[in-house]
N, C-alpha and C positions, 0 to 999 in steps of 0.2 A: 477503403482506407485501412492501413496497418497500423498496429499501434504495437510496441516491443517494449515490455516494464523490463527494467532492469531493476531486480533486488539487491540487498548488500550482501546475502548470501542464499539463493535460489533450492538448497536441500529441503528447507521445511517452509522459507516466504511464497513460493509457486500455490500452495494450496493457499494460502491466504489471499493473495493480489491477484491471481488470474479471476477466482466466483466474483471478488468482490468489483473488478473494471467490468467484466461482461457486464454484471447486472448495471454499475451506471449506466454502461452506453446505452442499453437497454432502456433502461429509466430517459433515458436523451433520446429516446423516440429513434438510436443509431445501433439496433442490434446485427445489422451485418459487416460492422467492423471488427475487424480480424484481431483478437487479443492473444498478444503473445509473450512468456516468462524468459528472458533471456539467462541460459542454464548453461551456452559454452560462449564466454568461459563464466565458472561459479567464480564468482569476488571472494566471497571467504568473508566478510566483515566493512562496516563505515568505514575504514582507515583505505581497503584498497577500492572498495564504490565510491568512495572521493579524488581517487588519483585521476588527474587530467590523464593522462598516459593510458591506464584502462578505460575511460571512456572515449576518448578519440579510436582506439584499439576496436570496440563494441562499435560504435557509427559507423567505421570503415567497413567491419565484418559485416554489415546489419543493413548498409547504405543499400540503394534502389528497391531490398522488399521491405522497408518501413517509414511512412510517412511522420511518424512522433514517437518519441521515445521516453520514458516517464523513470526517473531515479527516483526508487523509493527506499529508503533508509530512516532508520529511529532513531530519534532525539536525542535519547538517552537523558534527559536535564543536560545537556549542554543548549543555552538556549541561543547561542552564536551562530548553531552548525546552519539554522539557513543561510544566514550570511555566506559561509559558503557556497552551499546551493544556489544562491543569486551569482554569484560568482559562475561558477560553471556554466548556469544558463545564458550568462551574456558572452561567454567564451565559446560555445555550440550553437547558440541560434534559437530561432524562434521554434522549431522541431522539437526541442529538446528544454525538457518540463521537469524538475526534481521537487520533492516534496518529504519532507522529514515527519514523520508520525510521533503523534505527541503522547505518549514517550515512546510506544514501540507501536510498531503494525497490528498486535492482538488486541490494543484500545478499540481499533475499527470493528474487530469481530466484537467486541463485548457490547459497542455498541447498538449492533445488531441485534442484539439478544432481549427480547422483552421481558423474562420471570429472570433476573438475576438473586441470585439465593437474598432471603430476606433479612439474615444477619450481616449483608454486606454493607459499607458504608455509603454516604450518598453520592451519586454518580460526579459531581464535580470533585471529592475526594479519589475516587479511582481515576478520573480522568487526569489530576495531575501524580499520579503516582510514576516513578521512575521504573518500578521492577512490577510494572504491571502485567506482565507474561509470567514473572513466577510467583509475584502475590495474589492476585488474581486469576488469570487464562490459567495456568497448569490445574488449581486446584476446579475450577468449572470440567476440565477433560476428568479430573480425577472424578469427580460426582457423579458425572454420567458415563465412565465407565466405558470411556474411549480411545484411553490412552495406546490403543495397541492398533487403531485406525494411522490409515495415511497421515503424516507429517505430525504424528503425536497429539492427532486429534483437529486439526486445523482443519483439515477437507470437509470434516462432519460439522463442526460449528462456524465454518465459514459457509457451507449450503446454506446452512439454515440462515444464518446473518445475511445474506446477500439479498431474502427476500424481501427484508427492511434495508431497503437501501436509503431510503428517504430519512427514516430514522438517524444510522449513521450522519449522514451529512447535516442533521439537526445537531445530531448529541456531538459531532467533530467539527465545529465550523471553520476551524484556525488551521485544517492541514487539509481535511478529506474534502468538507465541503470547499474552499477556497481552490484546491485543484479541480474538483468538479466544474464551480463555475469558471475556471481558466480553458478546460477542456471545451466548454458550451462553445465559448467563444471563438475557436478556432474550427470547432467543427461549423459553428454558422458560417462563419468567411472562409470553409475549404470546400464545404459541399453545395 
């Protein structure tokens, strides 16, 4: 089985979403499915990962080597934007799975992370934080002194975040785990 994430913008989301799908499937007892960051074409942002017209564009490019394809895009506090994402997925089909992170995709990595520095506030405060990539996730790259690794630090703390995947899908119920067990259920009735 192939699976192709499509990010809202694939320059720095690939280090985040590629560790973090291997390791579910992984965790789903499915480590020989084939995960892959759809990078041609880069969206550039939610506004063109939302357009029907760039995803119909992506299935056609993408059709016969990918069984499922997963839009991943951040919330941002707009708490409508799944509404869209349902939209879309009843406009592409049961193949095609979108999932808005609550607020942005580095909640997932932070999730992953067990010693979060101890002056931080407590995790349902960061979890609904809108600029949690720059109040939080940059300053953890800044701590450890990462910022000059792949994707500004995301490859290093998504390694490490991916090996708590369980965690993740505990401390994420409403985006990461709810895609997880949407993914269970499709891989039980495809495989």
């Amino acid at each position: 089985m192939n699976v192709l994430i499509i990010p809202e913008d694939s320059r720095k989301n690939k280090y985040v979403l590629l560790p973090l799908f291997r390791a579910l499937f992984k965790s789903l007892g499915k480590s020989r499915i084939r995960v892959r960051i759809c990078e041609d074409p880069v969206l550039g942002g939610v506004g063109e990962a939302l357009k029907s017209k760039n995803i119909e564009q992506i299935i056609q490019q993408y059709k016969g080597m990918t069984d499922i394809f997963i839009l991943c895009i951040d919330r941002d506090g707009n708490e409508t934007r799944q509404k869209k994402l349902d939209q879309r997925e009843n406009k592409f089909g049961e193949s095609f799975l979108a999932v808005n992170a609550w607020e942005e995709i580095e909640i997932w990595v932070l999730a992953g992370i067990k010693n979060l520095p101890d002056e931080w506030p407590s995790w349902s405060i960061i979890r609904t934080e809108v600029h949690v990539k720059e109040n939080y996730f940059d300053k953890l790259v800044v701590k450890y002194g990462i910022t000059h690794t792949p994707g500004g630090g995301r490859k290093e703390l998504t390694n490490k975040a991916a090996r708590e995947i369980n965690r993740i899908r505990q401390l994420c119920p409403e985006d990461f785990d709810n895609l997880a067990k949407r993914l269970e259920e499709i891989i039980k009735n495809r495989l």
